[in-house]
Structure formats: structure tokens, C-alpha cells
N, C-alpha and C positions, 0 to 999 in steps of 0.2 A: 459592582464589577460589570463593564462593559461587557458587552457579548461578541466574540470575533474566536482568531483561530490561533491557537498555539503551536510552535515548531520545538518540540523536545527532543534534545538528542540522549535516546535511554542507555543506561550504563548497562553492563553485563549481569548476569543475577539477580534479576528483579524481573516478576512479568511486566507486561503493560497495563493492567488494574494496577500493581503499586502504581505504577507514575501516574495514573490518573485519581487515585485514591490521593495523593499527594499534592495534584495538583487541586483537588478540589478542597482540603485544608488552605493552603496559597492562595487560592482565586475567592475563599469562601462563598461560595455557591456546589452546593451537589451535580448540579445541572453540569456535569463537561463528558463526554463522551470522545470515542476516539475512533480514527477513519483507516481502523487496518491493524490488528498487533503484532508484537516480534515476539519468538519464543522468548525463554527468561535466557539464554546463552547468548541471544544476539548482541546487539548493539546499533544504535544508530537511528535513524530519523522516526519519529512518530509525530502524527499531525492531532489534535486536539480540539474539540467544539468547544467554547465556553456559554453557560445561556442559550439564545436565541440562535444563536450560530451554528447548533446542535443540528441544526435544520441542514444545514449544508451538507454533513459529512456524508449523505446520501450520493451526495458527486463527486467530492473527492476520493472515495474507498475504490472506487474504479479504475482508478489513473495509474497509467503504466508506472512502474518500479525500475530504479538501477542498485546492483547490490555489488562492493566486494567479498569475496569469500574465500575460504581455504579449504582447498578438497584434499584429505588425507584415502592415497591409496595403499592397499594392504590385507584390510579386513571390511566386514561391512557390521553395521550392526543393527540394534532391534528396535531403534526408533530413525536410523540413518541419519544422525547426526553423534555429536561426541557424549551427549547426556544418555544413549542407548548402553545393552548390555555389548561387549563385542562379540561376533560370531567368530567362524572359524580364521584364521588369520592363512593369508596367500602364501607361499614359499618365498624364502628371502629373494632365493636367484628371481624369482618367475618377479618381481616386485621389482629388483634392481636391472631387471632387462627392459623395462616399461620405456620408450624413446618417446621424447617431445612429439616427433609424426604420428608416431602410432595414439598419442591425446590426441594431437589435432583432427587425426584420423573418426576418430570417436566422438569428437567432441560434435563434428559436423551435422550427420544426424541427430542431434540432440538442437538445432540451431534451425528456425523460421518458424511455421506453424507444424506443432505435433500434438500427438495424444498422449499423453503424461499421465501416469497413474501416482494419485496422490501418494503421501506417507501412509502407512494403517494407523499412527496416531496423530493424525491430522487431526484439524475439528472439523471433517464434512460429515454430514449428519449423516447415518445409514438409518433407515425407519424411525427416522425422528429423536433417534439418539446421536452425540457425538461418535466420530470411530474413535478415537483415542479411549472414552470410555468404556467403549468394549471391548477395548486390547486390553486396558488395564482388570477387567472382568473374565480377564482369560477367555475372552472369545477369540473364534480365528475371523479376521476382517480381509475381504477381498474387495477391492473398491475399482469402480468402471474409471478406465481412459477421459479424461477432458481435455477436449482443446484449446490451446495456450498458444504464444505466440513469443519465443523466445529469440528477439532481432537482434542481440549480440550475447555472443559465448566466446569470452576471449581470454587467453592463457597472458599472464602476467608475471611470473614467476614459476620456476623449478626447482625444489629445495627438498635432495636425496633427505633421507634420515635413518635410523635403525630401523630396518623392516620395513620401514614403510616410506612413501614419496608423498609429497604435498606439492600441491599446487595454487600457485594463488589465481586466482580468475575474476575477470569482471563479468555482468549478467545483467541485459537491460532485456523486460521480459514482459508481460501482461498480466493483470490483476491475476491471480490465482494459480500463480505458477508457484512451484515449489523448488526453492534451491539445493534442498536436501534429496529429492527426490532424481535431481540433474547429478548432484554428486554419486547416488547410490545405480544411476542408470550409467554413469560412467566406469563408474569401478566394474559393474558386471560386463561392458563392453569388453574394457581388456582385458577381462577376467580374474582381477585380481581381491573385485570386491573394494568397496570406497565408501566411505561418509564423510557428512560437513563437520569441518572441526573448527569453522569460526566463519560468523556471518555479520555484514554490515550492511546497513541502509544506507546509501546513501543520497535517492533520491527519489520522490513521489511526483508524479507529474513533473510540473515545473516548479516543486519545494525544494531548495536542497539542505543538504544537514549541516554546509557551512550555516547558512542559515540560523541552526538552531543551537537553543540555549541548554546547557549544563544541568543537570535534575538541582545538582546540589547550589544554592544561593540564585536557584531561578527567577528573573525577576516578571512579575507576571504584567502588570502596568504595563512597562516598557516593550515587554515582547508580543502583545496582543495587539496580531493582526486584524483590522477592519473586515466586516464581511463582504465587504462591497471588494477592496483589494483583492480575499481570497477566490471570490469567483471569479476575478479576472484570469485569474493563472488556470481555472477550470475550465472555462468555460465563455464564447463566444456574448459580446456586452449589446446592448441595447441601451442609449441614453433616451432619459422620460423629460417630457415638461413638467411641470407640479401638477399641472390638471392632471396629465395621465398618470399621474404619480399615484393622485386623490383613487381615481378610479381605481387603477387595478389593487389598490388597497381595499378598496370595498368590492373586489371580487367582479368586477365588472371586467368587460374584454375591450381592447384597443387597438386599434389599427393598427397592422404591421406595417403600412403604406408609410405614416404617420410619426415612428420611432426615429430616432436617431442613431448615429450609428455600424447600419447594416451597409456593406459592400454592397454595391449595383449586383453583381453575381447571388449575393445569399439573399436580394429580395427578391429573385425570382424562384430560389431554392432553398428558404432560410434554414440553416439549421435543427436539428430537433428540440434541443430545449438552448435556453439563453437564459443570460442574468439580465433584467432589469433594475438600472442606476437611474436614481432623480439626480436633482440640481447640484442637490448638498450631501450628494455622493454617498447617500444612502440605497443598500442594495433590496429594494421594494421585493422582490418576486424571481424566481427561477419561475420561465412562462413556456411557453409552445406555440405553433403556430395552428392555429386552426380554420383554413381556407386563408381569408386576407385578415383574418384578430390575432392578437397574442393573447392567449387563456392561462391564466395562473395555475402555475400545481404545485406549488409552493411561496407561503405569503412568508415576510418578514418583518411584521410588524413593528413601528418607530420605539414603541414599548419595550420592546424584546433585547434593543441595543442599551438598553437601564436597567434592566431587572435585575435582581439579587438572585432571584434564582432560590427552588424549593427543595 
């Protein structure tokens, strides 16, 4: 099995280990790793390492996200999403008074860069434990503010229901943002208490989940993106000649003067890290620039694109 990157679009009810437990019976190699999961209620894009490609997902897990979603206002509950226990549920009136302005009103603060305080069963590690494990340990977990950067919060739909109002919304946002945590910060806005009651991926960086293939009759040959391709979509390219191909293969540094490639602008400020492509569009190295060299900090060795994998 080639080494490169898969685009899975995951069903609902299943974590992201099944799909990669799945995918690595498919691919037959152990070696696939995956760049970011969705709860098991989600739905929708995940990106996949196979082999050598494993190496990448260190740049992809970073790239901003677009999600849609369904915020039910109403009640909130004990994981702030729809798989939690529900808490106390709003008044019907106080629920059926909720106006379009008064989300949008709410929605706004919640919209550029803020300080988001994760879910308590998130997996951010509190003393080197997950918190979700210590919620399920009946620990009380209070988790610090992170800054996130959420550049579109936008109302899609309005759909009353018994008790409670849904809203559907789109969410284009920064690596570690929580869309459960925007829904339960909304429902406390208008005070009527809110969680996520349906989440989709639809896109990672520049992946999207048209893109991606079906769990069930996936075909893994066919869908498996080159590595060289997927650091394109990550990440700023550098073309090699074979000699400097040779080189930064053997760890050696090369000219940034010397590369191909780089805008007049980035070779006086080149970016921080880059992909390194040879001739025959093999992706040699994720490099850096150090004074006028490009230094490896991640090699790709020609091997790596054949292995079977352990």
C-alpha cells in the first residue's frame, strides 16, 4: 500500500478509531493515523495518514475547520451536546419568545477572536489526565479560557419545535474550537440554555468532504492522495532539482537562494516551514529556513511511499 492521505467522510455512531481501525484492515498496513477526530454523533470529513504519510498529519491537524451544525435551544446539558444527560429545560414561553435578532444579537460576541472555555468532557488533558475522564470519574472539572478564532458564525435556518428552537448554522473557526461549547455559550446568552444536536464537517483546510469517500465500499487505491499533493493544500511548495533532492534526503541543508518555486516576496521572508517537491513530484521534506539554507524537520523518505507498513 502506497503511503498518501485519505479523505473519509464518517457516518454518525462510530468514533474515529473505528474508521481508522477500518481503514487499516482496507489499506492492510497498521500504520494510518488520523489529523483531528469527530465525536461518535458527528458526521463528516476526516483526513487520514497512510504509511509514511503518517508524517504529515503533524500539519494538517492545525488547519482551520468549516462545520454545519444544529443548535437546539431549550435546555442545556451535561456534555453540551445531544449524547449528554438534559439539565433543567427553559419555559416554553421564555423558548418561544427567542427572535432571530436577539441570536444574532448573541451570536456576535461569540464571532472573531475569543476565549472559549472548552466542554468538561473534552479530551484537554488537566494534569495529564483527559477531562472527560475525570468527569466520567465524578470529578468536578473547570477548564481555563483558550483562544480560538471563530471568522464566521452564521444563522442558516430557524425551525420552532415543542419546547425547544433549532437553529441550523454554519462555523468556519480555528483548530481547537469547540462547536458544542459555541452552542451551550449561546443558549446561556439568551438564557434559555442550548446544546449541539447535530454536527458536520465539512471542511479542513482546503479538504472538503465533497471530496471524501463513503466508510462503507471505500475504495482505498483509488482515493489515496499523494503526499506531495496533500502538502500542497497545507502548505507553501518549494520545487528541488535531483541533486538537492539527494541532499536534503541525506539531511544535508540547501540553499534557499537556489530552490524553486518561492515568490520574490517569500525569498526575502520565506515562510516558516515549506514542503520540498523533486522532479518526479516526490514530497522529499517539510524544511525551514535557517539564515539563507532550507533545514529539514521532517524527511520523507522514497521507501516510505512502498512500505507495507508494521
Amino acid at each position: 500500500m502506497n503511503s498518501g492521505i485519505l479523505l473519509v467522510d464518517k457516518p454518525q455512531g462510530i468514533t474515529s478509531h473505528d474508521v481508522v481501525s477500518r481503514m487499516r484492515r482496507l489499506a492492510g498496513t497498521r500504520k494510518i493515523g488520523h489529523a483531528g477526530t469527530l465525536d461518535p454523533m458527528a458526521t463528516g470529513l476526516l483526513l487520514l495518514g497512510v504509511n509514511g504519510a503518517t508524517r504529515l498529519l503533524h500539519y494538517l491537524v492545525g488547519l482551520d475547520k468549516e462545520y454545519v451544525a444544529t443548535i437546539r435551544l431549550g435546555w442545556s446539558t451535561t456534555t453540551d451536546d445531544a449524547e449528554g444527560e438534559p439539565l433543567e429545560a427553559a419555559p416554553v414561553e421564555l423558548v418561544a419568545a427567542v427572535a432571530e435578532t436577539a441570536v444574532h444579537a448573541a451570536i456576535e460576541p461569540l464571532t472573531g477572536e475569543i476565549e472559549q472555555v472548552p466542554s468538561a468532557v473534552s479530551a484537554v488533558k488537566v494534569a495529564g489526565r483527559r477531562a472527560y475522564q475525570r468527569v466520567r470519574d465524578g470529578e468536578a472539572v473547570e477548564l481555563a479560557p483558550r483562544r480560538v478564532t471563530v471568522a464566521v458564525f452564521e444563522t442558516l435556518a430557524f425551525r420552532p419545535g415543542d419546547g425547544h428552537l433549532d437553529i441550523d448554522v454554519r462555523v468556519e473557526c480555528s483548530s481547537g474550537t469547540y462547536i458544542r461549547a459555541l452552542a451551550r455559550d449561546l443558549g446561556a446568552a439568551l438564557g434559555t440554555g442550548g446544546h449541539l444536536a447535530a454536527l458536520r464537517r465539512t471542511r479542513i483546510g482546503r479538504f472538503g468532504v465533497d471530496e471524501a469517500g463513503e466508510l462503507e465500499g471505500f475504495d482505498v487505491e483509488g482515493a489515496i492522495m499523494s503526499p506531495a499533493d496533500a502538502a500542497r493544500r497545507a502548505l507553501p511548495v518549494v520545487t528541488l532539482t535531483a541533486e538537492q533532492a539527494v541532499d536534503l534526503g541525506h539531511g544535508k541543508r540547501v540553499d534557499l537562494a537556489a530552490v524553486g518555486g518561492l515568490e520574490a516576496s517569500d525569498a526575502d521572508a520565506p515562510p516558516s516551514v515549506l514542503a520540498a517537491v523533486d522532479p518526479n513530484d516526490h514530497l522529499v521534506a517539510i524544511v525551514e529556513p535557517r539564515g539563507t539554507q532550507l533545514k529539514v524537520v521532517t524527511g520523507f523518505p522514497p521507501a516510505a511511499s512502498t512500505e507495507a507498513g508494521a
